[in-house]
C-alpha positions in Angstrom: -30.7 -14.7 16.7 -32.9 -17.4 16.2 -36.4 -15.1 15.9 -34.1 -13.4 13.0 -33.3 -16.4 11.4 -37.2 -17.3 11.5 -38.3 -13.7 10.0 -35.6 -14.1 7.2 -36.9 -17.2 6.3 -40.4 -15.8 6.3 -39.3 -13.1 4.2 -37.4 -15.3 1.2 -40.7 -17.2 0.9 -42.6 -13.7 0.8 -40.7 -13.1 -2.9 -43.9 -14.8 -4.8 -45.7 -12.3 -3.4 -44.0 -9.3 -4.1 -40.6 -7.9 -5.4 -37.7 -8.4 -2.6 -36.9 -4.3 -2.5 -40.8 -4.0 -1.5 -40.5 -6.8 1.8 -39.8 -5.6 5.1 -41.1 -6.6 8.6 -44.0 -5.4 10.1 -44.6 -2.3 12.6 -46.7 -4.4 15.2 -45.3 -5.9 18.1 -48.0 -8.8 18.8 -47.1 -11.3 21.8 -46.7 -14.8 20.1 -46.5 -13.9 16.5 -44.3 -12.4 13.7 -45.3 -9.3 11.8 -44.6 -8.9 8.1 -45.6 -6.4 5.7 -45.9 -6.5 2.1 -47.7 -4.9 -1.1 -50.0 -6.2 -3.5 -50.8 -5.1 -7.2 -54.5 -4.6 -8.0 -56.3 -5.1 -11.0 -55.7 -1.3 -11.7 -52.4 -1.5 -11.4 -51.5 0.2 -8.0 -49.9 -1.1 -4.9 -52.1 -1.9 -1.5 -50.3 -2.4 1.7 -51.2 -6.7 3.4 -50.4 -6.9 6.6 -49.4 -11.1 7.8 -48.6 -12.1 10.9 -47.3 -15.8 11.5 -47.1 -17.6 14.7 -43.9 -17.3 16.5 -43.4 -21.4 16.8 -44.6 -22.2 13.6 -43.9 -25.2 12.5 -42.3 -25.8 8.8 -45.4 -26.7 7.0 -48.7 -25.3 5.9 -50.5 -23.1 8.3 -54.6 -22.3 8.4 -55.2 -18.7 7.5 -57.7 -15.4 8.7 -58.6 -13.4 6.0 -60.0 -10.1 7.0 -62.7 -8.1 5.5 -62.4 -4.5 7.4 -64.8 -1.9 8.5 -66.3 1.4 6.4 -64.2 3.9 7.3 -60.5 5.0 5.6 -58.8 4.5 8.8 -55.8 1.5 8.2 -56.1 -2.2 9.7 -52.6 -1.7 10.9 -52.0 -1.0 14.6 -49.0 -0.2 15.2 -49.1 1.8 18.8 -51.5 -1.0 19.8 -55.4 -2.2 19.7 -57.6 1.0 20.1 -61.1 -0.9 19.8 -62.3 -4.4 19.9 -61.9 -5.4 16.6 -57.8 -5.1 16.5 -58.0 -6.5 19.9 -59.7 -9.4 18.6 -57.5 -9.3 15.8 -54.4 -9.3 17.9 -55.1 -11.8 20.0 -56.5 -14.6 17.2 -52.9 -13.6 15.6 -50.9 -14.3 18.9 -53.3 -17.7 20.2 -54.5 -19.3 17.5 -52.0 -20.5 15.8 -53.3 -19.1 12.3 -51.5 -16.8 10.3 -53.8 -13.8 9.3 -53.8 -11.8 6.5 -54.7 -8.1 6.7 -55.1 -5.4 3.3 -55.5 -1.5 3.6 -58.0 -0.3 1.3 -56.4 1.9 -1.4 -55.9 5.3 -0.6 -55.1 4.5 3.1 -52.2 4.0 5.0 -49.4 3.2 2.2 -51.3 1.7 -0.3 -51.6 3.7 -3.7 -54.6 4.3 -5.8 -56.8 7.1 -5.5 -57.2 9.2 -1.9 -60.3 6.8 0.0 -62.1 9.7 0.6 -62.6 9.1 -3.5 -62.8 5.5 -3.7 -65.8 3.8 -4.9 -66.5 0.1 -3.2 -65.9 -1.1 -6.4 -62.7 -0.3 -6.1 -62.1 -0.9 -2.5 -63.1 -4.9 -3.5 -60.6 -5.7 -5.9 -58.4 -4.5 -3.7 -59.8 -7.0 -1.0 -60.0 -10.0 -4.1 -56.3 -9.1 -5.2 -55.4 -9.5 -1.8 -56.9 -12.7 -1.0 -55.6 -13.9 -4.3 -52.3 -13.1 -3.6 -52.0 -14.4 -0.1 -53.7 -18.0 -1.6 -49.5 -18.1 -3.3 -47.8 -18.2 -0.1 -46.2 -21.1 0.2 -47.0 -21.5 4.1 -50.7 -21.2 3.4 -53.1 -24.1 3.4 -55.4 -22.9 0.8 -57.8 -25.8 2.4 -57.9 -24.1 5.4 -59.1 -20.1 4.4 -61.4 -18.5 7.3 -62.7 -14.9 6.5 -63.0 -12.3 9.6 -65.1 -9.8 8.8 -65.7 -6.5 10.8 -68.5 -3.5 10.1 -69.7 -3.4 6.6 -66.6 -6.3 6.0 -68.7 -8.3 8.1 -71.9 -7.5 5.6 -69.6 -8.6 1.9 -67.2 -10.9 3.1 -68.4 -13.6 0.4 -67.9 -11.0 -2.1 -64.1 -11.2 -1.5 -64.0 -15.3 -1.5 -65.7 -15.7 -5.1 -66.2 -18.9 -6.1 -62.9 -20.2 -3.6 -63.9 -22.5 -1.3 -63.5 -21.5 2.2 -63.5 -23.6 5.9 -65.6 -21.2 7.2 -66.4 -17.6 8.6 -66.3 -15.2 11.8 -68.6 -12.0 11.2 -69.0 -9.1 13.9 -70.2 -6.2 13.9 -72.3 -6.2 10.0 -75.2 -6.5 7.5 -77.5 -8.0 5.6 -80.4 -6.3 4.4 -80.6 -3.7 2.2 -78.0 -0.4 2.6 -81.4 1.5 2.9 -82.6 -0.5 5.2 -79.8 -0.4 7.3 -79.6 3.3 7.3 -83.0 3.7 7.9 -82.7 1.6 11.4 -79.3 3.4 12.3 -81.2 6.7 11.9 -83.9 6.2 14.4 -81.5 4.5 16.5 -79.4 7.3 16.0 -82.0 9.9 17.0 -82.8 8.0 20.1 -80.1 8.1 21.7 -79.2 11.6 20.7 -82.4 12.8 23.1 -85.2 13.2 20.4 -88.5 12.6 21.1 -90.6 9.5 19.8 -92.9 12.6 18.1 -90.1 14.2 16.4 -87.9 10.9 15.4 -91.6 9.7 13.6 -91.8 13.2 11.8 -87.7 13.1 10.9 -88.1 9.3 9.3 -90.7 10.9 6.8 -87.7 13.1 5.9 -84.9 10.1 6.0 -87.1 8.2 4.0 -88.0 9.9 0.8 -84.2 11.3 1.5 -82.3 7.7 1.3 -84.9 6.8 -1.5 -83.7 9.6 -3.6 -79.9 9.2 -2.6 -79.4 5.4 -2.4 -82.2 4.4 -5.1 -81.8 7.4 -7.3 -78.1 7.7 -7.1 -78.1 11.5 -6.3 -75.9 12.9 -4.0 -77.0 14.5 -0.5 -76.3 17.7 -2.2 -78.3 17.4 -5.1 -81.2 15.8 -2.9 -81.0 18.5 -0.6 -80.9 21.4 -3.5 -83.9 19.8 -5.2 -86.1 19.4 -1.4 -84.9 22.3 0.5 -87.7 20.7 3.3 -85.1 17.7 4.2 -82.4 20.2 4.7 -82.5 20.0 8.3 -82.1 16.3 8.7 -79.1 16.1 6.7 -75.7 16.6 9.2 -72.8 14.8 6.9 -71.0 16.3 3.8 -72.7 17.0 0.0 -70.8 14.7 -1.8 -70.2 12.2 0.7 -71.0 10.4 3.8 -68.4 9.4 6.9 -65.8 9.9 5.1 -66.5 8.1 1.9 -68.1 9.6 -1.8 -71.6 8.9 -2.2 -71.3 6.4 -5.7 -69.7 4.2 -2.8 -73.1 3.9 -1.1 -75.0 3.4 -4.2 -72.6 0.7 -5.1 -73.5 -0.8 -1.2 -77.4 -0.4 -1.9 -76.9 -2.1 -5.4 -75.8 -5.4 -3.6 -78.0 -8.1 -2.9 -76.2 -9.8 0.2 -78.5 -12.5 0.8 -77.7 -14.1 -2.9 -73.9 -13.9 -2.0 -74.6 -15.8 1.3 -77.3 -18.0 -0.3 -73.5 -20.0 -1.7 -72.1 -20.2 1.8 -72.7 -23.9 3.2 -69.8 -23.8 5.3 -70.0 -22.8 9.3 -70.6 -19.6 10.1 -70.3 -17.5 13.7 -72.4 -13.9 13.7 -71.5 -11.6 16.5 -73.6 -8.8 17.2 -73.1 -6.4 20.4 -76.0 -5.7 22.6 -75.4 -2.5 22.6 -74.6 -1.8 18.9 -76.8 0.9 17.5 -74.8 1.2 14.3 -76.3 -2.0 12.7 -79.1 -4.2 13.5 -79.2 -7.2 15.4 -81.9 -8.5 12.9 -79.7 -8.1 10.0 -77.4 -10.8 11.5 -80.2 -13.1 12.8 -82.1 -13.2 9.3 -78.7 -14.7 8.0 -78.5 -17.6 10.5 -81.9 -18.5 9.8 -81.4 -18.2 6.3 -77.9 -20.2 6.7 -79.5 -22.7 8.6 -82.8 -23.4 6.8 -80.3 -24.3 3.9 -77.4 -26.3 6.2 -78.6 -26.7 9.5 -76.6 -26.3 12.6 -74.2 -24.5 10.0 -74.4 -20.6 11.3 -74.6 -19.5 15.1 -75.9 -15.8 16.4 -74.6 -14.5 19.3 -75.7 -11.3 21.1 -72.3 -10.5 23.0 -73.6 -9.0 26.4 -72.8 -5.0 26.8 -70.6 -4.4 23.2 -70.7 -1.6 20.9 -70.2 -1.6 17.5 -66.4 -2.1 18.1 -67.2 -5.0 20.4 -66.0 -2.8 23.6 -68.3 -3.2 26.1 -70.0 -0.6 28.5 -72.1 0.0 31.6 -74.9 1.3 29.5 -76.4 1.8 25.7 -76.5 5.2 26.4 -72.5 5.4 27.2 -71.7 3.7 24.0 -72.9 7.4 21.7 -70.1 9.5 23.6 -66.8 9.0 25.3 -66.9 6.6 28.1 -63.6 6.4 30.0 -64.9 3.3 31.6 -65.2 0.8 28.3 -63.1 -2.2 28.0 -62.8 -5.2 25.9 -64.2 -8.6 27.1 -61.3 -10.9 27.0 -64.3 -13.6 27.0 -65.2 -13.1 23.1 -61.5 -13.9 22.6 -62.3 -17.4 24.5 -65.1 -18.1 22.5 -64.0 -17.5 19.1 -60.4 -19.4 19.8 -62.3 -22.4 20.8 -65.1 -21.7 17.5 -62.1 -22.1 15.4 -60.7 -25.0 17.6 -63.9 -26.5 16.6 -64.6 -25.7 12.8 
């Protein structure tokens, strides 16, 4: 009775955020905290799905807040059989032991939120989501707006800033992301890419030609794989994704990515900052991560922190070898560890 008297109450202080017939509670059954769901009205005037979860023994007042900046793909932030990787583990358990509330949105097109199909949506489009979002959940009246910590995953761990604007935050937690260029990125994830996939140091040398003058003409040029392959029949046979778009997402959402300059957005962060990157991740670089602390740092020393978590992928699960982590490996786990250290990094900022 008296965890339904708690969620009600949650709920009635929900109705700034959206209309009452819209409020329900959330699908996600997370030890030590209260799921809610709600929906949020973007600049275009559609509805994306936020996701909040509130400690269970929360007291009356203000609580600090997680905002999270999510991965690339279209697949939802909402888990509600469970964590399958490290980032919703991570996510679960900060939700559950921290004593935060956190603050999830699904990008439109995914999940329940409207707008058009994410397989279509530009990045454009997938930010003012994200700003709406972290607008919206600033009106909550159990929110201390003085205490706003972004989480950002994959590319949300690259344009977290983007999402903050000008609003002050208390600081930020970034795993798994980027820096540099798109094209650069992609460059280094291809001959990492081809490494592991059993291609000889001759070949990957002769295939980065290719990649090159191939992500110059896509990324730079704004031309999609189709057209680049139509017009240079040669790079053909180094191309393996779709012609008009790229995992899952339309290639005007990449130009958009290799238009951004990252390191101006995080040249007005002065605020603490924690950059995870997983020894075995060979989707992004560990350089791209380290460049930002010692930019970070050259501005606010002892502001930003690098770590190299020992044996995680990309989705912070960890494994036996590099090579396991580019096909199924029934023997990866999560590393209850990272959850330590980032519970007492937030203890501490």
């Amino acid at each position: 009775m008296r965890r339904n008297l708690v969620l009600f109450g949650a709920l009635l202080l929900l109705t700034a955020l959206v209309p009452a017939q819209q409020l329900q509670p959330g699908r996600e059954k997370i030890p030590g905290a209260e799921s809610l769901m709600g929906m949020v009205e973007t600049p275009a005037g559609y509805p994306v799905r936020v996701f909040i979860t509130r400690p269970e023994k929360a007291s009356s007042g203000k609580l600090p807040v997680i905002f999270v900046a999510a991965w690339l793909s279209c697949d939802s932030t909402e888990a509600p059989t469970g964590p399958t990787d490290g980032f919703t583990q991570l996510l679960f358990d900060a939700a559950g032991r921290s004593g935060f509330i956190t603050y999830r949105v699904d990008k439109p097109g995914t999940g329940d939120s409207g707008g058009p199909k994410c397989g279509e949506a530009d990045f454009n489009a997938e930010l003012e989501a994200y700003q709406a979002a972290f607008a919206a959940m600033q009106k909550l009246p159990f929110v201390d707006t003085s205490r706003i910590y972004l989480m950002g995953f994959s590319n949300g761990g690259g344009f977290a800033p983007l999402v903050a604007g000008d609003t002050r935050v208390r600081g930020y937690l970034m795993f798994s992301g980027w820096y540099k260029t798109w094209l650069e990125h992609m460059l280094e994830h291809e001959r990492r890419r081809l490494k592991l996939s059993g291609v000889s140091e001759t070949d990957i040398n002769t295939r980065m030609k290719g990649y090159a003058t191939f992500y110059d003409l896509y990324l730079n040029g704004k031309k999609t794989p189709g057209v680049v392959v139509a017009q240079h029949p040669e790079l053909k046979a180094i191309w393996y994704d779709e012609p008009e778009r790229q995992y899952g997402r339309p290639a005007s959402f990449y130009w958009q990515l290799q238009a951004l300059n990252l390191a101006e957005a995080w040249a007005r962060v002065n605020v603490p900052v924690l950059a995870v990157h997983g020894q075995y991740d060979w989707i992004m670089s560990a350089d791209d991560y380290k460049l930002l602390v010692a930019a970070l740092n050259s501005r606010t020393p002892g502001s930003a922190v690098y770590v190299e978590w020992p044996r995680a992928d990309h989705g912070l699960y960890t494994h036996t070898s590099e090579e396991k982590t580019f096909g199924k490996d029934a023997e990866q786990g999560y590393d209850p560890k990272l959850t330590e250290y980032v519970l007492q990094w937030l203890a501490q900022h």
